[in-house]
C-alpha positions as CSV (number, residue, x, y, z in Angstrom):
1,X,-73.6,-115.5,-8.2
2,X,-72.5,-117.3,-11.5
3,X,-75.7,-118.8,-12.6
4,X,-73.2,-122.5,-13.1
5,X,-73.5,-122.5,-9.5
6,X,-77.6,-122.5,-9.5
7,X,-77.0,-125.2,-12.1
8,X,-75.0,-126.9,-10.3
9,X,-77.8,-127.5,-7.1
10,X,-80.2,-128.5,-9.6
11,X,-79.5,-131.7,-11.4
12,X,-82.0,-133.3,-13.7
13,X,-82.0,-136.8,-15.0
14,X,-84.8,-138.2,-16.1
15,X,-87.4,-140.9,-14.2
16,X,-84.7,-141.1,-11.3
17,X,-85.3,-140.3,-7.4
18,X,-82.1,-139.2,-6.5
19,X,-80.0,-137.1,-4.3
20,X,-76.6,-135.9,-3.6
21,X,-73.9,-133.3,-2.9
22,X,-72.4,-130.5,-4.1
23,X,-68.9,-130.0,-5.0
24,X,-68.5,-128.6,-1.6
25,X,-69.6,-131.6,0.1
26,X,-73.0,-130.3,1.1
27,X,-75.9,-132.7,1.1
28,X,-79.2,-132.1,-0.4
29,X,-82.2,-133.8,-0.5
30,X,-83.7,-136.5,-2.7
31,X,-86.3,-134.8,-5.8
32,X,-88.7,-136.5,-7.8
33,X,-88.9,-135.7,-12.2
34,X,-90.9,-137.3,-14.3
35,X,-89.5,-138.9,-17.1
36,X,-92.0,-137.1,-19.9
37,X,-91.8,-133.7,-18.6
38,X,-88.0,-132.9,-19.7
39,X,-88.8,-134.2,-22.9
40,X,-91.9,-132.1,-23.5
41,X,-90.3,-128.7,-22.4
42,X,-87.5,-129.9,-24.4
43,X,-89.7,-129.6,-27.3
44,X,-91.4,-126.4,-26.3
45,X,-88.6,-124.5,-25.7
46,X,-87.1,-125.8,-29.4
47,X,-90.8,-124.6,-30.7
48,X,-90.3,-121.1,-29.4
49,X,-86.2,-120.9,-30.7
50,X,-87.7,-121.9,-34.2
51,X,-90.6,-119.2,-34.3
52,X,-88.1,-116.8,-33.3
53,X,-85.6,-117.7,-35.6
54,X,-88.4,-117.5,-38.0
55,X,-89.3,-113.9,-37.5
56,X,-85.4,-113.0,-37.1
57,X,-85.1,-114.3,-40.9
58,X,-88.1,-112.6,-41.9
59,X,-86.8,-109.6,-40.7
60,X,-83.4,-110.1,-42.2
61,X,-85.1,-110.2,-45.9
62,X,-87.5,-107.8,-46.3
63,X,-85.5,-105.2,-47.6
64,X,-84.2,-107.6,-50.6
65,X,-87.7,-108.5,-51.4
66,X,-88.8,-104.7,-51.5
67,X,-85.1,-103.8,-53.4
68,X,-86.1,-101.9,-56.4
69,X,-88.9,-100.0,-54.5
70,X,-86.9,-98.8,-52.0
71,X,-84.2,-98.1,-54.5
72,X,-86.7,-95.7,-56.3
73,X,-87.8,-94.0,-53.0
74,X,-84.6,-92.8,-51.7
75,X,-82.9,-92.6,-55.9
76,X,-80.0,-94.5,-55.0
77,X,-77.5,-96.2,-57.4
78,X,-76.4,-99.9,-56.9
79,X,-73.4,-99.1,-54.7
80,X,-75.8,-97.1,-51.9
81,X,-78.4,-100.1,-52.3
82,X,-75.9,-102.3,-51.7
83,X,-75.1,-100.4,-48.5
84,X,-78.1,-101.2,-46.9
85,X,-77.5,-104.7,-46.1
86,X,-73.5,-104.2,-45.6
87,X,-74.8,-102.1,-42.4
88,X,-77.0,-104.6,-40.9
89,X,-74.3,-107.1,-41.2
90,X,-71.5,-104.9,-39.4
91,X,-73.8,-103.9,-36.8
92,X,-74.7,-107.9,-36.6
93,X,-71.4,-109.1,-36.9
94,X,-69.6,-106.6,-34.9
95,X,-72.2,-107.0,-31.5
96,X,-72.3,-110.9,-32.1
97,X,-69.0,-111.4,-30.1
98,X,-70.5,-109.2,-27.0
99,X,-73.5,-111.3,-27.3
100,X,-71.3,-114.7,-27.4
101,X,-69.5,-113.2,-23.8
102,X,-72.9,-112.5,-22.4
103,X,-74.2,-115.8,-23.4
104,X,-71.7,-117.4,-21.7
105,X,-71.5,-116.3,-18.2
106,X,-75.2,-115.0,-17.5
107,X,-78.6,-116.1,-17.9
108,X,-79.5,-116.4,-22.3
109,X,-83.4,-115.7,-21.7
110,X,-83.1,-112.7,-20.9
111,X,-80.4,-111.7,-23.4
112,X,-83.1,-113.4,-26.3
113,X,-86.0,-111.6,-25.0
114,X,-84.1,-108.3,-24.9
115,X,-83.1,-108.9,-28.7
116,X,-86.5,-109.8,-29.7
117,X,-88.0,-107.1,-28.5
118,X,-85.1,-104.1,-29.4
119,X,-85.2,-105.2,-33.4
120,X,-89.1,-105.6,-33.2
121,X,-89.1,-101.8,-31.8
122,X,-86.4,-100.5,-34.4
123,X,-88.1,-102.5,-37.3
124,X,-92.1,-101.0,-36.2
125,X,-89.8,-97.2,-36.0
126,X,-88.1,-98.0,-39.7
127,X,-91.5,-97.9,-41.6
128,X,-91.8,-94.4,-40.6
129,X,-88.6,-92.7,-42.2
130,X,-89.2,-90.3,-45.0
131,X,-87.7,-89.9,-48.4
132,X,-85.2,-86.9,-47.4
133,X,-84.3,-89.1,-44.2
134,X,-82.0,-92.0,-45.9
135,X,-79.0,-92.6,-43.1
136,X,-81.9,-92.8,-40.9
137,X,-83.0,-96.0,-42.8
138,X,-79.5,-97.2,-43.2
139,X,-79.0,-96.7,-39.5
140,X,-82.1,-98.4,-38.7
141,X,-81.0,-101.3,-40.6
142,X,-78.4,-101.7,-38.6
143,X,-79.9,-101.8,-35.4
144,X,-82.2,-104.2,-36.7
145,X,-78.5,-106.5,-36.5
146,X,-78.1,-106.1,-33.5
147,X,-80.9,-107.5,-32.5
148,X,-80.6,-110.3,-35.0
149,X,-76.9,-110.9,-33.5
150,X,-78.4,-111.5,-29.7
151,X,-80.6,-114.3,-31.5
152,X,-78.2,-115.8,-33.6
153,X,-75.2,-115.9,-31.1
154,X,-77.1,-117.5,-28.5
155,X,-80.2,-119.5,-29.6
156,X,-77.8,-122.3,-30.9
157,X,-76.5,-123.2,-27.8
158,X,-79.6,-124.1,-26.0
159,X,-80.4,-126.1,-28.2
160,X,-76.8,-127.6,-28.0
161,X,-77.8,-127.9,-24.0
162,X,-80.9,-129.4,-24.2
163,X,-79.8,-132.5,-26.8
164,X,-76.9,-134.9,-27.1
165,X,-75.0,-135.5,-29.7
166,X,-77.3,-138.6,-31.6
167,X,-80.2,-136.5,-31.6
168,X,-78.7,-132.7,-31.7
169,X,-77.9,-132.9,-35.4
170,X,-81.8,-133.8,-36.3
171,X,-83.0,-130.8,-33.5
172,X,-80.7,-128.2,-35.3
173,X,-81.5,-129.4,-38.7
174,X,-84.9,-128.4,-38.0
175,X,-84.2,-124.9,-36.4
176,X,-81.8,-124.3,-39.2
177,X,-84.6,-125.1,-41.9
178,X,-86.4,-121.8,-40.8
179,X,-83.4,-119.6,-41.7
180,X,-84.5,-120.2,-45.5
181,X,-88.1,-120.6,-44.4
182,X,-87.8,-117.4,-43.0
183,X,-85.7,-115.8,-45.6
184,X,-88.3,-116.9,-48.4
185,X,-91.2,-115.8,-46.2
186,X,-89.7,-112.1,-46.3
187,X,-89.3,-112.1,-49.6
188,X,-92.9,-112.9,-50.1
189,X,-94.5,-110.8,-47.1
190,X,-92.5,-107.7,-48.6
191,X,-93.8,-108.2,-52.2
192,X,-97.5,-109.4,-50.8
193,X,-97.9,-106.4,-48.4
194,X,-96.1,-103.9,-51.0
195,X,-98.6,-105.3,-53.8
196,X,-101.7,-105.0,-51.9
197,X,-101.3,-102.1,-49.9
198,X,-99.3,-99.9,-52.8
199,X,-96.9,-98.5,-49.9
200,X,-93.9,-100.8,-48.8
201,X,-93.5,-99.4,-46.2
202,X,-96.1,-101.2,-44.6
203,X,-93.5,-104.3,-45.3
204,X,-92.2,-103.4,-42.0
205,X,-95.1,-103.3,-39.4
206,X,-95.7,-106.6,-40.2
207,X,-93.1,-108.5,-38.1
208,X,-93.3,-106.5,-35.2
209,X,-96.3,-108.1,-34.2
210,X,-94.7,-111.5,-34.6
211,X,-91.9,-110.4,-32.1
212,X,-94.6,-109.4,-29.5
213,X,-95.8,-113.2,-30.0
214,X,-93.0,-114.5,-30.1
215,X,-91.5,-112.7,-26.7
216,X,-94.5,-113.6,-25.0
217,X,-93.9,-117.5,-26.2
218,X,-90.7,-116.8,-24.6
219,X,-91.4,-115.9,-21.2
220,X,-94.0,-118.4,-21.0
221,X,-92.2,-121.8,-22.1
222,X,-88.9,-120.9,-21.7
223,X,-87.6,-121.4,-18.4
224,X,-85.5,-119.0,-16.6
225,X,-82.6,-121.6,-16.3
226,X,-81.2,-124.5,-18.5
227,X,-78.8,-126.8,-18.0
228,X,-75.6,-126.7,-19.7
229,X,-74.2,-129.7,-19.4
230,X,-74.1,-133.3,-21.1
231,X,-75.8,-136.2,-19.5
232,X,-71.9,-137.0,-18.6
233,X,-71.3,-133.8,-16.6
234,X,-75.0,-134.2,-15.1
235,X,-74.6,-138.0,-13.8
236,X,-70.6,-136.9,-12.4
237,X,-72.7,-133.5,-10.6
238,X,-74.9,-136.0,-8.8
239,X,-72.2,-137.6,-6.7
240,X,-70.5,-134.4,-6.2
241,X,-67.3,-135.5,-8.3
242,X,-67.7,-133.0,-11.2
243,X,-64.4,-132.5,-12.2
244,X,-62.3,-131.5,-15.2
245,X,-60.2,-134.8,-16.7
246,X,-56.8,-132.4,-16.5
247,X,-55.9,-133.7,-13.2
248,X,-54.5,-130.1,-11.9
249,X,-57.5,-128.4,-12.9
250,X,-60.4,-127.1,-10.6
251,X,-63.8,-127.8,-10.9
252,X,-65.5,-126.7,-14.2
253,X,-68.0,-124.3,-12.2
254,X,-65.7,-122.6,-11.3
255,X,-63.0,-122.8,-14.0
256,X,-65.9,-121.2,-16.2
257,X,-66.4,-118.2,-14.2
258,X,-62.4,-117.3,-14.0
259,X,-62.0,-118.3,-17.9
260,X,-61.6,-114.9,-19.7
261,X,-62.4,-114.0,-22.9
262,X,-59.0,-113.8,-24.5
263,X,-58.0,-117.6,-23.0
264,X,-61.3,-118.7,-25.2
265,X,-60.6,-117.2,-28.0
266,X,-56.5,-118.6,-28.1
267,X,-57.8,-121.8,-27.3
268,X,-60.7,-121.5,-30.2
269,X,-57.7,-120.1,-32.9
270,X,-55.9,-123.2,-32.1
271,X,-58.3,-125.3,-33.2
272,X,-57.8,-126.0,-37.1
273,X,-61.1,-127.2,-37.5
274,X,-63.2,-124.5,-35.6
275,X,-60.9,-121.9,-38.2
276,X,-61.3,-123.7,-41.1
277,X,-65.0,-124.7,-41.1
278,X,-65.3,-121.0,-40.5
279,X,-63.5,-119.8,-43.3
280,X,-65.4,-122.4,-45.0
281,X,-69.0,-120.6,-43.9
282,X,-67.8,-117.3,-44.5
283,X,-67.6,-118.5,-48.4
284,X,-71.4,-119.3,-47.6
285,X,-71.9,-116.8,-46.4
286,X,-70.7,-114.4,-49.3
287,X,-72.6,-116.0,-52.1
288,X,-75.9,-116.5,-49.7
289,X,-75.4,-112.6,-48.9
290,X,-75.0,-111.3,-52.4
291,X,-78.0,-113.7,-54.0
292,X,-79.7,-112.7,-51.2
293,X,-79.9,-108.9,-51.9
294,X,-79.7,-108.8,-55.6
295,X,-80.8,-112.2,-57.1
296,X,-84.9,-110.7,-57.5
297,X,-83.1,-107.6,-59.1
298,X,-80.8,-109.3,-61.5
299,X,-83.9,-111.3,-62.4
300,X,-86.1,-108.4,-63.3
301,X,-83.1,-106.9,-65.1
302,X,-82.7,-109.9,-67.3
303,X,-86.2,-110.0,-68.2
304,X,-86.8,-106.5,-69.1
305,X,-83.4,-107.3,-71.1
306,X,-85.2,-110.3,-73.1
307,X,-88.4,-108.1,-73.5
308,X,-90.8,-110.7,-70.9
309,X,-91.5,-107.1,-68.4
310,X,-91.3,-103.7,-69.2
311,X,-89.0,-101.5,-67.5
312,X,-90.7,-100.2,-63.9
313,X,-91.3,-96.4,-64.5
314,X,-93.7,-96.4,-61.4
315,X,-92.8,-96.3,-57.7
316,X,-94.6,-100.0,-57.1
317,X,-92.8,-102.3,-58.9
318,X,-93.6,-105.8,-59.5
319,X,-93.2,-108.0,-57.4
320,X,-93.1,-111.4,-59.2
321,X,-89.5,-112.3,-58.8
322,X,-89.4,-111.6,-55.3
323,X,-92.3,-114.1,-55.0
324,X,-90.7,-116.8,-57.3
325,X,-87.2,-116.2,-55.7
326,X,-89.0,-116.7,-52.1
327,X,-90.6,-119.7,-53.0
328,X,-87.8,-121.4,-54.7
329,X,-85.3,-120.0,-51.2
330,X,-88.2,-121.9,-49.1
331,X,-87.9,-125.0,-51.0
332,X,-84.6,-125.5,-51.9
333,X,-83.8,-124.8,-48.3
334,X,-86.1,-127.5,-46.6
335,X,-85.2,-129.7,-49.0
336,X,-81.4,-128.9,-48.9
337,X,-80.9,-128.8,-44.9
338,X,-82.5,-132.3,-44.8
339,X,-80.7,-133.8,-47.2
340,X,-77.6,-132.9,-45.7
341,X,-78.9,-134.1,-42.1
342,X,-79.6,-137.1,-43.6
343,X,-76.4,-137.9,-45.7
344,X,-74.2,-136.5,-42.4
345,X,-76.0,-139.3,-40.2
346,X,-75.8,-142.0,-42.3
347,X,-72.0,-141.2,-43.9
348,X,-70.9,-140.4,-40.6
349,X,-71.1,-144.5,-40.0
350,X,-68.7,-145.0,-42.7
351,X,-66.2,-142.0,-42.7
352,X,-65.6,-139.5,-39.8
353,X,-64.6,-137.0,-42.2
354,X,-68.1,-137.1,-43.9
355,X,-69.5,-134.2,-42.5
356,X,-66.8,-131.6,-44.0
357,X,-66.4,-133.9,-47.1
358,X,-70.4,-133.3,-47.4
359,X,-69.6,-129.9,-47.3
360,X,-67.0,-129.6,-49.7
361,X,-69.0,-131.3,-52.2
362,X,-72.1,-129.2,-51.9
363,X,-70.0,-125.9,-52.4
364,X,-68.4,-127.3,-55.3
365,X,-71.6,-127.8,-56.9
366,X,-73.2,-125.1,-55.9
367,X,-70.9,-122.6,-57.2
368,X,-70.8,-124.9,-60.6
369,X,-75.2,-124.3,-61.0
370,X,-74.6,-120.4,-60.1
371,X,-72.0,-119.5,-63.4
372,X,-74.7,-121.6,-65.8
373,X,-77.1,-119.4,-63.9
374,X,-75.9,-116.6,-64.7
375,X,-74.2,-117.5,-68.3
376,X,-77.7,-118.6,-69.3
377,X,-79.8,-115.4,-67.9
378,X,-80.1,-113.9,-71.2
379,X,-81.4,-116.0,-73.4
380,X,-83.4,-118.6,-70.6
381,X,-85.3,-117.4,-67.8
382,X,-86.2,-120.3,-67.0
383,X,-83.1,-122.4,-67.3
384,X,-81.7,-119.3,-64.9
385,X,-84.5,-120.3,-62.4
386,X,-84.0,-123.8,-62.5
387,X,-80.2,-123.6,-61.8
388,X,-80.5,-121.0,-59.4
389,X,-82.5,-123.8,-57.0
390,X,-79.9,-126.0,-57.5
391,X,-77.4,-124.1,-56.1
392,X,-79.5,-122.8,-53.5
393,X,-80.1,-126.4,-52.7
394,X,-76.5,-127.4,-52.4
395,X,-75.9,-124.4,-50.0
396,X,-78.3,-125.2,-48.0
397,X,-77.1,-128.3,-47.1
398,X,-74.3,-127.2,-45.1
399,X,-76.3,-125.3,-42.6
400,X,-76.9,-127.7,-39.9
401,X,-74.0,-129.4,-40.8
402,X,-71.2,-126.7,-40.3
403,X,-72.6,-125.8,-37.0
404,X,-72.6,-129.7,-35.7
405,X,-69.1,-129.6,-36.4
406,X,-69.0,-126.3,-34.4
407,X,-70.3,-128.1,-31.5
408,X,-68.7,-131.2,-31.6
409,X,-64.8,-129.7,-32.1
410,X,-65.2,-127.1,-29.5
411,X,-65.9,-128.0,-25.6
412,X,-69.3,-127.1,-24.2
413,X,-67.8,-124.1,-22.4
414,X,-66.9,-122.3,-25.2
415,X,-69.2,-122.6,-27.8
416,X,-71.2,-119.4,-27.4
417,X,-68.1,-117.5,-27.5
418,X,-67.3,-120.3,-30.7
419,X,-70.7,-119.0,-32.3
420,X,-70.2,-115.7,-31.7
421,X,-66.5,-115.5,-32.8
422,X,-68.0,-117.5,-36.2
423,X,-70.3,-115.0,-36.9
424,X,-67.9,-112.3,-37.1
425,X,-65.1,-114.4,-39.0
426,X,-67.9,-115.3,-41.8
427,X,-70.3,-111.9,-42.1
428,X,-66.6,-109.8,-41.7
429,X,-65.3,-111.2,-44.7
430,X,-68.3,-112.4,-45.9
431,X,-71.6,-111.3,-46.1
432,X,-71.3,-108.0,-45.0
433,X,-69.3,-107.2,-47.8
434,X,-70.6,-109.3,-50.3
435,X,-73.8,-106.7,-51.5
436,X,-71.8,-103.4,-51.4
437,X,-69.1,-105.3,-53.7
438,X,-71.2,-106.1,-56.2
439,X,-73.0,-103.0,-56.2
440,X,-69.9,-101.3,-56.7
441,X,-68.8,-103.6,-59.3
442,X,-71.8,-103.1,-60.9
443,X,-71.4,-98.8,-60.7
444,X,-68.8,-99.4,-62.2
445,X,-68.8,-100.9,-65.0
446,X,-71.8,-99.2,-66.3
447,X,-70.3,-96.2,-65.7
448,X,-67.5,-97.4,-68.5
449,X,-70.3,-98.0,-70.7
450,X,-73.0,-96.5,-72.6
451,X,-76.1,-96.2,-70.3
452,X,-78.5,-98.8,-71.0
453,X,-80.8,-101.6,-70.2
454,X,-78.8,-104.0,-72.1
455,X,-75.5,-102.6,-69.9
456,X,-77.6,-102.5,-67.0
457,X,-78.1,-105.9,-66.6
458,X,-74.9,-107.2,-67.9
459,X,-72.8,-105.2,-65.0
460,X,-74.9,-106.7,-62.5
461,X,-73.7,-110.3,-64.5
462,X,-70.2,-109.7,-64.5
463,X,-70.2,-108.5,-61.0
464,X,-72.0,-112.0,-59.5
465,X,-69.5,-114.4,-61.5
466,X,-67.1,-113.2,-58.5
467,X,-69.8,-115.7,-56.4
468,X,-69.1,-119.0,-58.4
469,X,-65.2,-118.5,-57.7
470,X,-65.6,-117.8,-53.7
471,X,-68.0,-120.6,-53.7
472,X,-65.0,-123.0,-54.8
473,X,-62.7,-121.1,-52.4
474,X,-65.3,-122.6,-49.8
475,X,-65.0,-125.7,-50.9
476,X,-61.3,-125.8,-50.5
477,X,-61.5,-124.6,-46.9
478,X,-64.2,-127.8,-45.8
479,X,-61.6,-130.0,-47.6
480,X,-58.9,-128.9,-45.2
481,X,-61.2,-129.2,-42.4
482,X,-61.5,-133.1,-43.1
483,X,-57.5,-133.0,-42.4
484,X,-57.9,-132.0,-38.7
485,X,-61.5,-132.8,-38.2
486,X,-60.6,-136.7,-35.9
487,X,-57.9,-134.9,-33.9
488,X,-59.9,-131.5,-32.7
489,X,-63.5,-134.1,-32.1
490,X,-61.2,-136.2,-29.8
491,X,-59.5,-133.0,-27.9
492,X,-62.9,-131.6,-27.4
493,X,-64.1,-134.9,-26.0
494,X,-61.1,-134.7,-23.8
């Protein structure tokens, strides 16, 4: 039975004796809940999502902290390093819409604990692939996504289920902070574990242990069913008059289990915002993807080209950038995803088009800082760190942002499916694309030139400035949004 119906025999508002009926008409008896108790498993269950998301970030970054060593292991050019994290973010992107399905119609525990525990498993297996066994890795990388995409797709939502509107933005904010929490920390665990173990492959044996905690954390504090409605839909469920405001529809228990997937998905393509704030994020999520992978290396490049490091001749390599680069990721992205909580909430008062205006602004700056970044590289290392955290800082602050318009411009119904269709909009033409380009970019244009250090570092140069001009592109798409942003809010409502 669709677990909506469960949902629908179990209402919960808080400090109220109540009782009631089913749609049906069937009576049931009065329950008791306390009025802290919601609140506290509220905050549990948004403890474990965060850890989780945590380890899932983690997971996504230790590659790109551990770049050049790996690069060295396997002797692969820029194009085939590149390659690495193009796979993890087909096989993430591609399974993130099966994922967004699932999520939908049947019960999202057990679809999170399955993904913890299948990337823990492939990521504890990837650590112990030879040399000669490279497609192995690659394919084991993307696995890894699919794990990543069950977490992703679906964690949001809960979240979305658990809060209202007032106090979801500050709840997602804070889940959202641990995507560059987590994407510093595996920078750092990479280069730490590589440093002091002189084998990176111990990078990977790490997290697996977290995924065991953090499955464990799951089952435990989780519970097996939330409720996926708005206080609204709750209060109407009570009286046993839960119905859809389109007078000739049927109840939305069981409209939901009749919707298919191809109704959702016309309905979500209709909405300008939903496809614009998307095209919007997969901007963000090109730049993010390609500094991601190759920011520590273009680093190390443009030192050895100023004469700071020697070139790496050994198989460990230091580490330093990928340690500075971690740190600065951590920072900036606290600091960012705040900020743009903050200046969404209190704008919001004053213009309902702040939130993509907000947006629009950020990218614009961000993708200014990144082209002195890179234009300066040469001559300033430090001036090239410096600018760097800025426009990490101005990208972060759409996180939390971009998905609260998600939620708020697409009906409760379909947002998993919204999510999940999001996912593979942004990392298709986005991120998943964005390392192998530049690689290849890269391959080429040293292979027009003498080989050098000098030549070496400027292809990678050349190849990143194609960031700073998507990142404006971006920009563009959250100005649109603000066009249709008051129409879809008020259709959603509907």
């Amino acid at each position: 039975e669709h677990e909506d119906t469960d949902l629908l025999l179990q209402p919960q508002l808080e400090g109220q004796n109540y009782g009631g009926a089913a749609a049906d008409g069937t009576q049931y008896p009065s329950v008791s809940v306390s009025r802290n108790s919601p609140t506290k498993r509220n905050c549990l269950v948004v403890a474990v999502l965060c850890f989780g998301n945590l380890i899932n970030f983690i997971d996504w970054f230790i590659v790109p902290g551990i770049l050049l060593d790996i690069q060295k292991y396997f002797g692969l050019s820029d194009g085939e390093t590149g390659l690495l994290q193009t796979v993890f973010t087909l096989f993430y992107m591609l399974t993130a819409p099966i994922f967004g399905y699932l999520g939908d119609r049947y019960n999202r525990k057990i679809i999170l604990g399955a993904g913890i525990f299948f990337w823990s498993g492939v990521t504890l297996g990837s650590s112990f692939i030879t040399e000669s066994h490279y497609r192995i890795f690659v394919l084991s990388r993307g696995l890894v996504g699919i794990g990543s995409a069950s977490y992703s797709t679906i964690a949001p939502t809960i979240i979305a289920d658990l809060f209202e509107e007032g106090k979801r933005t500050t709840v997602l904010s804070i889940f959202y902070i641990f995507i560059p929490v987590g994407s510093g920390c595996g920078y750092i665990l990479a280069a730490v574990v590589a440093e002091s173990t002189g084998d990176w492959h111990w990078a990977f044996r790490v997290t697996p242990c977290m995924g065991g905690l953090a499955l464990l954390l799951l089952i435990l504090l989780v519970p097996h069913r939330i409720q996926r409605r708005t206080a609204a839909h709750r209060a109407r469920t009570i009286s046993g008059t839960i119905q859809r405001e389109m007078p000739d529809e049927k109840p939305d228990v069981h409209r939901t289990a009749k919707t298919t997937w191809c109704q959702d998905v016309r309905s979500l393509v209709q909405n300008c915002s939903f496809v614009c704030s998307s095209l919007g994020l997969t901007a963000m999520a090109f730049v993010t993807g390609a500094l991601g992978v190759w920011m520590p290396l273009f680093l190390y490049r443009a030192q050895v080209v100023q004469g700071i490091v020697p070139p790496c001749l050994q198989e460990s390599c230091n580490s330093s950038n990928s340690l500075m680069f971690g740190g600065i990721t951590i920072g900036t992205g606290i600091l960012g995803i705040i900020a743009g909580a903050e200046a969404a909430r209190r704008l919001r008062k004053i213009n309902n088009k702040a939130d993509p205006l907000i947006c629009a602004a950020s990218m614009f700056i961000s993708a200014l800082c990144l082209y002195i970044a890179l234009m300066v590289a040469q001559t300033n290392i430090l001036s090239t760190f410096i600018f760097i955290a800025f426009g990490e800082l101005f990208l972060s602050v759409n996180w939390a942002v971009v998905t609260d318009i998600l939620l708020y411009v697409v009906t409760p119904r379909r947002q998993s499916t919204a999510i999940a269709l999001q996912i593979l909009v942004s990392h298709l033409l986005g991120d998943a694309g964005s390392p192998y380009l530049i690689g290849i970019i890269s391959n080429a244009v040293q292979a027009r030139n003498t080989p050098s250090l000098q030549w070496s570092f400027r292809s990678m140069q050349y190849s990143f400035v194609i960031c700073a001009f998507v990142g404006v592109l971006g920009g563009g798409f959250f100005l649109l949004t603000s066009f249709y942003i008051e129409e879809d809010r008020e259709e959603a409502q509907r």
